[in-house]
N, C-alpha and C positions, 0 to 999 in steps of 0.2 A: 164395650170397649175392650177386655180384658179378651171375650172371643176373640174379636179383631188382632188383637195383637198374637195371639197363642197361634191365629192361620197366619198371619204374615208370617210368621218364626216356622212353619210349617213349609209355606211357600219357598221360603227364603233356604230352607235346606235343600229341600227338593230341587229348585232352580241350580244350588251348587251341584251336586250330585248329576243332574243332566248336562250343567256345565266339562263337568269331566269327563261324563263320556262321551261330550260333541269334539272337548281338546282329544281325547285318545284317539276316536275315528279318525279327527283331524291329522293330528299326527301320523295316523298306521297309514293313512291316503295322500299322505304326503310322501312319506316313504315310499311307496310303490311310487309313484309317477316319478320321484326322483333318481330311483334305480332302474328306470329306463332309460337314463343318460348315458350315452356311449363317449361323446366327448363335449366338452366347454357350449356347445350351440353356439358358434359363433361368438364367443368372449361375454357372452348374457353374464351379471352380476351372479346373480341365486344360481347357476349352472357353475360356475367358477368356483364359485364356494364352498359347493356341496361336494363337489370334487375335491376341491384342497382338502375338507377337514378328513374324509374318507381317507383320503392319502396320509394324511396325520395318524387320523388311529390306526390303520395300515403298517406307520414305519412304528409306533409306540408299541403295537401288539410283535410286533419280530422284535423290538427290544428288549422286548422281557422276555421272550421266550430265548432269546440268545444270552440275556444276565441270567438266565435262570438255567442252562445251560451250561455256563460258565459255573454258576454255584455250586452244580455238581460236579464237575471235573475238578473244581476246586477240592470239594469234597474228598474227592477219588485219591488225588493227589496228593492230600494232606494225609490219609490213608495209608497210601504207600508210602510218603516218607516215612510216618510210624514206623510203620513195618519194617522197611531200611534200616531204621538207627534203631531199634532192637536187636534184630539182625548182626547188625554190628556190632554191635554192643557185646553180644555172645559172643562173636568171632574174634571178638579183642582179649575177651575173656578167654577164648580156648587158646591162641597166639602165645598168650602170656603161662598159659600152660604147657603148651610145645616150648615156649624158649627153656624152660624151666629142665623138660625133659631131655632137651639137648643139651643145656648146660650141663646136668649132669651125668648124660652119659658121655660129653669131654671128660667132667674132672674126675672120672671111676674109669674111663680110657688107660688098657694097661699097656695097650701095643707101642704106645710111646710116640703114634701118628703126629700127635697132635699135642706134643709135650711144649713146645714153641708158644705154642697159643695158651695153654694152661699155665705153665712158670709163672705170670704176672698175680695170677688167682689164688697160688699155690701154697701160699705161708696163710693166708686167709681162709682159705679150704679146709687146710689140716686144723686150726685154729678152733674153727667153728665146729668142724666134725669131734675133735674132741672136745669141747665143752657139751655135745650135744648129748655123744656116749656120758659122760661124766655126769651129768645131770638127771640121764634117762637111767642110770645106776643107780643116783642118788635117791631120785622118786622112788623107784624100785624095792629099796632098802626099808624107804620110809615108812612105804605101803604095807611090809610085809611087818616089818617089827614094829604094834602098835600095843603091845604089853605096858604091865606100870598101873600105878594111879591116874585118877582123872586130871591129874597138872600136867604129867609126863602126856597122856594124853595130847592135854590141849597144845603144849608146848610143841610136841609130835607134829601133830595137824598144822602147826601155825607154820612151821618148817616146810611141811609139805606142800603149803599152797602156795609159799615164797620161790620153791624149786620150781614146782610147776609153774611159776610163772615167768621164771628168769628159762624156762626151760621151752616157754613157747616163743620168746624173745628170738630164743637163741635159731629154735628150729625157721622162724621165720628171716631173721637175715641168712641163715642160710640158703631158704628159697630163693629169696631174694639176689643172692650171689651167683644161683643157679641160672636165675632169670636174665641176669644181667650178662652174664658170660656168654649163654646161649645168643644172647641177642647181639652182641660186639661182634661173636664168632660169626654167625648168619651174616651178618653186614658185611664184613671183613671179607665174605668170599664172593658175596654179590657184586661190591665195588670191584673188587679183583678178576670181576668176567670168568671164574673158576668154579661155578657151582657145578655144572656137569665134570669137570677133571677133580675135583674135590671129595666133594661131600657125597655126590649120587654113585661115587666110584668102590662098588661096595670090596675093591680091591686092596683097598689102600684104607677105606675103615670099617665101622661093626655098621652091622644092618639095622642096631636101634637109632646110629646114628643120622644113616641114610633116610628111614623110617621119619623120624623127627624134622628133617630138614624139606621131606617131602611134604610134611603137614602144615609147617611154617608157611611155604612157600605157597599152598595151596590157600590157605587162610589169608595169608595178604594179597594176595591175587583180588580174593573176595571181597575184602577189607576195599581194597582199591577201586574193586568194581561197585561196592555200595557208595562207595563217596562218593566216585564220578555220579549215578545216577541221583542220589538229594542232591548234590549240587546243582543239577539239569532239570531236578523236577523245581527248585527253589526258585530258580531263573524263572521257570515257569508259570509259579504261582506267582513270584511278583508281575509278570506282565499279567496276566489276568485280574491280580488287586488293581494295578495302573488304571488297567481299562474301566472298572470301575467309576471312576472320577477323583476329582478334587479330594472326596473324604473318603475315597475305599470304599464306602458301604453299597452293597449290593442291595439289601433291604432299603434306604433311602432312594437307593435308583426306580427301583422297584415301584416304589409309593410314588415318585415323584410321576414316573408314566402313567402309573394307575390313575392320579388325580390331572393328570392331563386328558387320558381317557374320556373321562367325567368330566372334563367341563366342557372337551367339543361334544360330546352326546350331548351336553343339555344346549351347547349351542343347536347343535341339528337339530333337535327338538322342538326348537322354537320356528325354527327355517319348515323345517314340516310341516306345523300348525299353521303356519303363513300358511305355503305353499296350497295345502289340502283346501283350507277354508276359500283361496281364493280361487280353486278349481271349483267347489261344489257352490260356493255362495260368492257370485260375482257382485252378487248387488249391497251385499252386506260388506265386502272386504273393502273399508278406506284405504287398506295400503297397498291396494292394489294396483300396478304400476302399469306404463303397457309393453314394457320389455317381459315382465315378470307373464302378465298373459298372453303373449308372443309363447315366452317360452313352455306354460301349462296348454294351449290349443294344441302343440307338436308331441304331449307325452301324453294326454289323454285317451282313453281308447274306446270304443263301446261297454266293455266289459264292469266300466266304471260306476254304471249309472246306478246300478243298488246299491253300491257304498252312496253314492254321492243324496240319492232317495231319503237315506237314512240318516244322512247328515242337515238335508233340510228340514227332515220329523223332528228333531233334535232340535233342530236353531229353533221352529217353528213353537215346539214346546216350552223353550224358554223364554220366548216372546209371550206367551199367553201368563207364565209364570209373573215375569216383569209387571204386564198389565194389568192383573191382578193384584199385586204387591202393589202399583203404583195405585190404580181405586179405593182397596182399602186403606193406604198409606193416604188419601187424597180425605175418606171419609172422616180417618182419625184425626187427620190438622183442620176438617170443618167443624169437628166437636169441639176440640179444642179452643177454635177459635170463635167458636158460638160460647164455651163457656167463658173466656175470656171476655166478652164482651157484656153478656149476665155482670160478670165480678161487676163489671167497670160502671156496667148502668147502675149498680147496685150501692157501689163506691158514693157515684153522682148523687145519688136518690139521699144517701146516710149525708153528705156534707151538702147536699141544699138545707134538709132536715134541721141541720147544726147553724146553717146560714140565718135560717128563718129563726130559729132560737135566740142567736146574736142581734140581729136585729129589735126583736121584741126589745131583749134587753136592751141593748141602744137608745129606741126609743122612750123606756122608763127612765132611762139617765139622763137622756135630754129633760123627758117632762121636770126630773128634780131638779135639773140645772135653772130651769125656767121659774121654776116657785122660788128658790133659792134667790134668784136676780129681783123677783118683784119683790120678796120681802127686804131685801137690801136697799133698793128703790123706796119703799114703805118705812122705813126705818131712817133712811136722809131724811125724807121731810121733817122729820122730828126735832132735828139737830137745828 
């Protein structure tokens, strides 16, 4: 029994294993006859479909390859805006260093060009210039005369870092005042359509000033031109997020084609295995239609017959497989139901056994019921 069943489990692998590769052939010979369709055969079901899904994974494969496409130009993009607002970033940075440097070669301006413009800066200028002398003395002082004990010392130092501090205060609003003048000044001649009669007229001022107003002007030129392009590349990245979809993500896009991909392959997959089996085994294929072998007699070719040879070795082997599983399968339920049938006689045999035992006994009980009655019988007379 135990044989029996260890070859069935043998069989029964074996049978899968040839089953797979009767579906593969099937499949790969399905394929080919299907990729000899040029168009629909006259509107055939299996010819229609096999074209639609091909058309499917067709437009899903240009999909991803144009999101994925997109991803990197996105990439590209994002890129170069980096690079723009660094770019910038500097350029605002050096700007604010030119205003600084124009301001103050206005407010050290001795020619007087430019005293109109400077007057409003002018009590604030001298203001700051002298605290700043005043300060940078006082450090000075403090630095040098550091004699005495260690109180005088510390008392020293503690002075000294309070100077220095009110003393970078001081130098920084006066950057600050530089910055700001420069940049009023620059504006003031731009609105005025006067930069070329102005500022670049190195007749009428100093060359550090002309100098400065040329780097300004060069800088926000730049300044201007990074903005317009992130603003144009931003435009641009949002219609490429848009396209996207619903949630933006190009990675769900992505999956979602991929897994569309994959379910028409496994539909095709299955239209093959039709297709194939019911080229090569006409006799075996039930779902076999007669549009469906209308359309396999038109794609079939000579060339076909040693796939098709090989698919009947195949089906033929799993037949023998079957009928063998089904014999021994056939033998092991006649043991089975041979030993079933032992139990049952066996059953029968033990409760006739038990029958016949009851019985005996029965009949000892009657015999006592009977002596019982005649002595009762025996015993009235008496009365």
């Amino acid at each position: 029994m135990d044989e029996r069943k260890n070859r069935i489990e043998e069989l029964e692998k074996n049978k899968v294993d040839s089953q797979k590769a009767l579906d593969s052939l099937c499949i790969s010979f399905g394929e080919t006859l299907l990729g000899r369709l040029k168009t629909d055969s006259g509107g055939i079901k299996d010819a229609v479909d096999y074209l639609a899904m091909q058309k499917d994974i067709e437009a899903s494969n240009t999909a991803i390859n144009e999101t994925q496409e997109k991803v990197g130009k996105l990439h590209r993009i994002n890129d170069k805006i980096n690079e723009n607002q660094v770019e910038k970033r500097e350029r605002e940075d050096e700007l604010e260093v030119h205003f600084r440097k124009l301001g103050k070669a206005l407010m050290e301006d001795t020619s007087g060009s430019y005293s109109d413009f400077t007057a409003s800066y002018r009590i604030q200028f001298d203001s700051l210039v002298t605290k700043v002398d005043s300060l940078e003395k006082r450090s000075a002082d403090l630095d040098q005369n550091q004699s005495g004990n260690v109180f005088t010392w510390i008392g020293k130092n503690a002075q000294s870092l309070v100077n220095k501090s009110f003393l970078t205060r001081a130098q920084e609003n006066l950057e600050q005042l530089y910055e700001k003048a420069g940049e009023s000044f620059f504006t003031r001649e731009v609105d005025s359509n006067s930069i070329a009669g102005s500022i670049f007229e190195e007749n009428r001022t100093s060359a550090s000033i002309a100098a400065c107003a040329s780097q300004i002007e060069s800088a926000k030129i730049r300044i201007e031109s990074l903005s317009k392009d992130i603003v144009s590349m931003e435009d641009e990245k949002r219609e490429i997020t848009d396209s996207f979809g619903v949630d933006g993500s190009p990675q769900k896009r992505i999956a979602s084609l991929k897994n569309n991909i994959a379910h028409v392959k496994e539909d095709l997959a299955v239209l093959y295995r039709r297709i194939g089996a019911q080229a090569a085994l006409p006799s075996m294929s039930i779902e076999s239609t007669q549009e469906s072998r209308e359309l396999i007699e038109t794609l079939r070719a000579p060339e076909d017959e040693q796939v098709i040879e090989k698919i009947s070795q195949h089906a033929d082997i799993i037949n023998e497989y079957t009928k063998k599983i089904s014999k021994l399968g056939a033998s092991i339920d006649i043991d089975n139901e041979m030993a079933s049938i032992d139990k049952r006689r066996k059953s029968i045999d033990e409760k006739k056994e038990r029958i016949a035992e009851i019985e005996k006994q029965i009949t000892v009980l009657e015999e006592g019921i009977h002596d019982s009655e005649k002595y009762i019988e025996d015993l009235r007379k008496l009365l």
